[in-house]
C-alpha positions as YAML, in Angstrom:
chain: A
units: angstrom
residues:
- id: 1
  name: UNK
  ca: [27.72, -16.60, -13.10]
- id: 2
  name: UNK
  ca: [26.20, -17.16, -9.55]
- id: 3
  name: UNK
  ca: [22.49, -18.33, -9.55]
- id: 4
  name: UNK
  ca: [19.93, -16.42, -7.76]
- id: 5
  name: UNK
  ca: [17.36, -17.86, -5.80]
- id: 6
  name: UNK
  ca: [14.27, -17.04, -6.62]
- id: 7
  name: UNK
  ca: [12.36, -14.72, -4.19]
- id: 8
  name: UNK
  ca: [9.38, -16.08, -2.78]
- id: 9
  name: UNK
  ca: [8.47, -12.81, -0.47]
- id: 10
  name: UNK
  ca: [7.23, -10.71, -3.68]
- id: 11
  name: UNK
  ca: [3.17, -10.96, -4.72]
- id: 12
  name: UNK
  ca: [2.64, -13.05, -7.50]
- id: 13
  name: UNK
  ca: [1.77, -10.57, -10.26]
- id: 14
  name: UNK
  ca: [-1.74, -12.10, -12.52]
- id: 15
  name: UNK
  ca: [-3.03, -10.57, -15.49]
- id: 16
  name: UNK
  ca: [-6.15, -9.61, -13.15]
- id: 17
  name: UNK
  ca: [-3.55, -7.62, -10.38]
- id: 18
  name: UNK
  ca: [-1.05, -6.52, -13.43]
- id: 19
  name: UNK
  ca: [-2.81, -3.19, -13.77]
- id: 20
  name: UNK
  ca: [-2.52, -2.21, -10.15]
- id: 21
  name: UNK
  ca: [0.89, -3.18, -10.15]
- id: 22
  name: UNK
  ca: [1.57, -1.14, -13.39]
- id: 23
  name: UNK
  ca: [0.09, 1.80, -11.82]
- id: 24
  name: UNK
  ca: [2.54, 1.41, -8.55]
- id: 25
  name: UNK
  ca: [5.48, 1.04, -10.29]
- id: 26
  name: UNK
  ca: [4.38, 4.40, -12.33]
- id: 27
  name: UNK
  ca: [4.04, 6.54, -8.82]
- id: 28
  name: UNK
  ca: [-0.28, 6.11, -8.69]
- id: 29
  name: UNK
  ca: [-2.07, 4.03, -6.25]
- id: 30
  name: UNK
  ca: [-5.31, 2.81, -7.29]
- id: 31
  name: UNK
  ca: [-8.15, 1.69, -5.77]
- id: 32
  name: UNK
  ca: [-11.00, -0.22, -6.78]
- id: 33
  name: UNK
  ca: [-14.65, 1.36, -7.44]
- id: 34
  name: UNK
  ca: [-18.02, -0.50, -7.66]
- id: 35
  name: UNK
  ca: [-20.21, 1.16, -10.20]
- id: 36
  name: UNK
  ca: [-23.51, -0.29, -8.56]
- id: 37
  name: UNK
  ca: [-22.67, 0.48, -4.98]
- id: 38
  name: UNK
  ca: [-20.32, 3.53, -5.63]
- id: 39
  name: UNK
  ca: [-18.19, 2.16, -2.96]
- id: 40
  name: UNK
  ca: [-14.67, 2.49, -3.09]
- id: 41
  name: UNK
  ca: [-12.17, -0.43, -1.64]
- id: 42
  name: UNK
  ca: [-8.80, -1.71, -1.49]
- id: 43
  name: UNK
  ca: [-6.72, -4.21, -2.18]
- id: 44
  name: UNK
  ca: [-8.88, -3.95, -5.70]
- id: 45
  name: UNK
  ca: [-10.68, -7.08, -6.84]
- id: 46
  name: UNK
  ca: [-13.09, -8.31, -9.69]
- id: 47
  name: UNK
  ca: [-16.39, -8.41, -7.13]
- id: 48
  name: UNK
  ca: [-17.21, -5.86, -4.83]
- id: 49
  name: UNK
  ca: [-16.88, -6.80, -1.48]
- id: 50
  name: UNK
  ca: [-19.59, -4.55, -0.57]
- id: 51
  name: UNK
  ca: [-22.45, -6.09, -2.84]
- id: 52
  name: UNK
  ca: [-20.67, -8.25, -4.46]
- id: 53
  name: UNK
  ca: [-21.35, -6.69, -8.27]
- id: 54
  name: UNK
  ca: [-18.35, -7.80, -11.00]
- id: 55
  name: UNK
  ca: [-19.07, -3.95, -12.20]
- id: 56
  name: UNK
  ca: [-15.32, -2.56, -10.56]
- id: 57
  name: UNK
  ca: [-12.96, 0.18, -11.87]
- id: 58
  name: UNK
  ca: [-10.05, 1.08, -10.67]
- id: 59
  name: UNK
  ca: [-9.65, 4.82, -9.98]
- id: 60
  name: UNK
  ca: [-6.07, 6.63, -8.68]
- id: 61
  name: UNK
  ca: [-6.18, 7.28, -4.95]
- id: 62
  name: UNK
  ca: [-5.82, 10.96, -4.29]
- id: 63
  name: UNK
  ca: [-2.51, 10.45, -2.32]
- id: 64
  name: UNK
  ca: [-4.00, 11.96, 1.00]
- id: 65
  name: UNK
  ca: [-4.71, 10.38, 4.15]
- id: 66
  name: UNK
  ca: [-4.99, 10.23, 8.28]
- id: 67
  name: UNK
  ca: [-2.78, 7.95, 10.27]
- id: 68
  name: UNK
  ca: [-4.88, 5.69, 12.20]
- id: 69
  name: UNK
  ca: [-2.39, 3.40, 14.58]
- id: 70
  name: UNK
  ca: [1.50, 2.47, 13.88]
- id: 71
  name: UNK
  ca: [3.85, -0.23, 15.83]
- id: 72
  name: UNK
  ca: [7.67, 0.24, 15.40]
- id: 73
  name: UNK
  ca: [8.70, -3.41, 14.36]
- id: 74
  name: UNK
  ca: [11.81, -4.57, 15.82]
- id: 75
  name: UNK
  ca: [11.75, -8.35, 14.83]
- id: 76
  name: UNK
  ca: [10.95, -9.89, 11.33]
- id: 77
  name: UNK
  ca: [12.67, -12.21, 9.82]
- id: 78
  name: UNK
  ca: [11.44, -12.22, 6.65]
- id: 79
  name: UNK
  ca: [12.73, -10.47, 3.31]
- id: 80
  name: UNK
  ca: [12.50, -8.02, 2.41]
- id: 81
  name: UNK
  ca: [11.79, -6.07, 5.95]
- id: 82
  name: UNK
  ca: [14.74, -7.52, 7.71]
- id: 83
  name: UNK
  ca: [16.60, -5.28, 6.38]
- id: 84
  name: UNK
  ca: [14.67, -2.45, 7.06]
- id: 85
  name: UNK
  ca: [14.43, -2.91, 10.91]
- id: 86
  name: UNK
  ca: [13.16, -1.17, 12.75]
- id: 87
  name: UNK
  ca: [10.24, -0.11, 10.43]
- id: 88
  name: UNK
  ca: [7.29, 1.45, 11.30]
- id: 89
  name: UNK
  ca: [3.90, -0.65, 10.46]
- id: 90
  name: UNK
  ca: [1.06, 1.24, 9.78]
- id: 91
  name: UNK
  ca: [-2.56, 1.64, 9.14]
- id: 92
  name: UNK
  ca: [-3.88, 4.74, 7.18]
- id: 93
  name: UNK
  ca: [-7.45, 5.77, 6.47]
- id: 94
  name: UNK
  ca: [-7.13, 7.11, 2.93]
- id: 95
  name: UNK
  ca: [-9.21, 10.28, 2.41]
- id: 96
  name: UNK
  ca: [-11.92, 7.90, 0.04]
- id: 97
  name: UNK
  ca: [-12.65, 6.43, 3.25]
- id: 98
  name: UNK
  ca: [-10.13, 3.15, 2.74]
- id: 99
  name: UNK
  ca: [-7.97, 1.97, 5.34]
- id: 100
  name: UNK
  ca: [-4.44, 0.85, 4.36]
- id: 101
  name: UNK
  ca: [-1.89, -1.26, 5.76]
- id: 102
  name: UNK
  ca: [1.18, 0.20, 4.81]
- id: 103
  name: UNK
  ca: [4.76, 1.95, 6.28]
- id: 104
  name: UNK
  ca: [5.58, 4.71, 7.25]
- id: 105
  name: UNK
  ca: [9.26, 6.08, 5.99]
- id: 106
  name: UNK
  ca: [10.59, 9.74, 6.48]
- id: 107
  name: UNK
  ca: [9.47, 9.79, 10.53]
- id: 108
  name: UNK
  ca: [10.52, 7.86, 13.57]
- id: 109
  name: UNK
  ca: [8.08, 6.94, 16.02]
- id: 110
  name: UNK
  ca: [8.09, 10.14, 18.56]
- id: 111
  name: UNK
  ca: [7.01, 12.08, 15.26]
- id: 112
  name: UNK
  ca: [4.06, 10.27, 14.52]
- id: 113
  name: UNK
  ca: [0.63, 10.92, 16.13]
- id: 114
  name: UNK
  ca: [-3.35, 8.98, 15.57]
- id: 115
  name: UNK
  ca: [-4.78, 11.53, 13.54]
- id: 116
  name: UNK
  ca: [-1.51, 13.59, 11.95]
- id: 117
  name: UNK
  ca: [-1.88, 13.65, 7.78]
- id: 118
  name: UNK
  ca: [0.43, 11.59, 5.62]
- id: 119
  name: UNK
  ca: [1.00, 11.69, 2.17]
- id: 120
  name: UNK
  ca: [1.45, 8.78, -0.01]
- id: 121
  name: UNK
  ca: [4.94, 7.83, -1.59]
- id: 122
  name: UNK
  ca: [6.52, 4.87, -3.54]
- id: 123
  name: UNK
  ca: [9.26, 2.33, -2.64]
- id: 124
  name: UNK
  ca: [10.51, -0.33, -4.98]
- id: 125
  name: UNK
  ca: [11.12, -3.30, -3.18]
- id: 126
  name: UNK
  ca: [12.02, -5.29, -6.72]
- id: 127
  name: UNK
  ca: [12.37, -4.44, -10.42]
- id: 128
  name: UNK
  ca: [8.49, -5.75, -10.86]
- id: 129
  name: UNK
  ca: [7.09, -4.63, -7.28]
- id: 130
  name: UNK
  ca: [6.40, -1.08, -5.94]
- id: 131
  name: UNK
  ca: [4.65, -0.49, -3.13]
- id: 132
  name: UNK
  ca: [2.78, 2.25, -1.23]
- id: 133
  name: UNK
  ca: [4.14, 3.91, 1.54]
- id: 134
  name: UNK
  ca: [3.69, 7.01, 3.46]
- id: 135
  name: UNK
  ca: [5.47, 9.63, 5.44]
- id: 136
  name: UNK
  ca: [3.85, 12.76, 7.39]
- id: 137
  name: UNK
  ca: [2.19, 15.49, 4.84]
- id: 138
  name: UNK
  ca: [4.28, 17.92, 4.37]
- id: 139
  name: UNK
  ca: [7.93, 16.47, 5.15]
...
């Protein structure tokens, strides 16, 4: 049997991020909520980064959002998006007001516009990792 190198492009998954990761991997993004500052944020974390309180949640994003700006990427060398090129690269303000980096799948480039709605999706990349994507709302 052939070994397989390890992957070293994959988060490393702690008890503190295992929850979030759960929750992708089950088709629900979550965000983090401060209940001091009512804020909302992502990536979660134990502190706010708003006022810095250890009081955070995480709550399920509603799945909605805005495209802010994409790139088509062309070049990338690294696993697990070289073999995805081209890919689009995206930011996305979430409807609670959080902006994403993320991809966009389902569209090419001439369909996308700043301001068009998306709607979030799921793509495993590995049998422990899921991440968010997003694709106009919609298609």
């Amino acid at each position: 049997m052939a070994n397989i190198a390890p992957r070293f492009d994959l988060p490393t998954i702690e008890q503190e991020t295992k929850p979030f990761w759960d929750a992708l991997k089950e088709g629900r993004l979550m965000l983090g909520r401060c209940a001091l500052c009512e804020k909302v944020h992502y990536y979660p974390r134990p502190m706010c980064p708003h006022c810095w309180s250890e009081e955070v949640e995480l709550v399920p994003a509603k799945g909605g959002g805005t495209l802010y700006t994409w790139s088509t990427v062309y070049v990338n060398d690294l696993p697990p998006f070289n073999s995805k090129l081209p890919y689009i690269a995206a930011q996305v303000d979430l409807d609670e007001d959080v902006r994403v980096t993320t991809i966009i799948t389902g569209a090419s480039p001439e369909d996308l516009q700043v301001g068009m709605l998306v709607q979030l999706g799921f793509e495993a990349i590995s049998e422990d990792v899921t991440i968010p994507v997003f694709s106009p709302a919609g298609s």
